[in-house]
N, C-alpha and C positions, 0 to 999 in steps of 0.2 A: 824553631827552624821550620820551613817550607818547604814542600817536596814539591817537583817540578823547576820549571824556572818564572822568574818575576822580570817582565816586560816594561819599562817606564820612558817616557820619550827624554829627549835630550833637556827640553826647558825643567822636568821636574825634576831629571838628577841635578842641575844646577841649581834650583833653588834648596836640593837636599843639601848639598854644597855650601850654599850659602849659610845656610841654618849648622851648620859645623859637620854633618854628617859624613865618615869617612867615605871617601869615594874610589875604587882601583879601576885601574884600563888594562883589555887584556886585548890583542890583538894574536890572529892565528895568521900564519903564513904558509901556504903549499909549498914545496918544492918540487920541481919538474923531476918527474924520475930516473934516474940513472939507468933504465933500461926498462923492459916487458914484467911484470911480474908472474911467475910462476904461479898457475891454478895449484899446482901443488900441494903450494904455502898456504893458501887459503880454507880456513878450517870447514866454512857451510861446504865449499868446493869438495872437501874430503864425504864429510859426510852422508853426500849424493854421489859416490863413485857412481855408482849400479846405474844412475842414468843416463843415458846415452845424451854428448853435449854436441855432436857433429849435426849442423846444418847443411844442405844441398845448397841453395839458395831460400829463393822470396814462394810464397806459396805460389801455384796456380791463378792465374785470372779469376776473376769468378765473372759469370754472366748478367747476374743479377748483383749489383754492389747493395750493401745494407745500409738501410733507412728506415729511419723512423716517420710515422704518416703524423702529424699533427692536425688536429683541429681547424676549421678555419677561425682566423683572427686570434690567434693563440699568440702569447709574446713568449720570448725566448726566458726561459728562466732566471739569467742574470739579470733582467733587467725589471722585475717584476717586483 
């Protein structure tokens, strides 16, 4: 057995398929919830009573917004 999970695209489980290999479909489905859930219920939620969760709002403006100075002729690292 394998720990983690094993990723294979759709053409190679069918040819596992093909070659006889057992193959199962599992599908998950949400359902909308029937209401608000209770922080209550929620266990991490419990175990951080002590920290205060009330927000005022959005922070202050700031004057100066944060950036990063690059390089010239630097490329953006996804594309590199």
């Amino acid at each position: 057995p394998t720990s983690g999970s094993l990723v294979i695209s759709a053409i190679q489980a069918e040819q596992m398929i093909e070659r006889g290999c057992e193959a199962y479909l599992a599908t998950i489905v949400m359902s909308e919830s029937s209401g608000e859930v209770a922080l209550e219920g929620i266990e991490v939620v419990r175990e951080f009573e002590d920290v205060s969760w009330s927000l005022k709002g959005l922070p202050p403006s700031r004057s100066d917004p944060f950036t990063i100075e690059l390089e010239p002729g630097t490329a953006p690292i996804s594309k590199t």
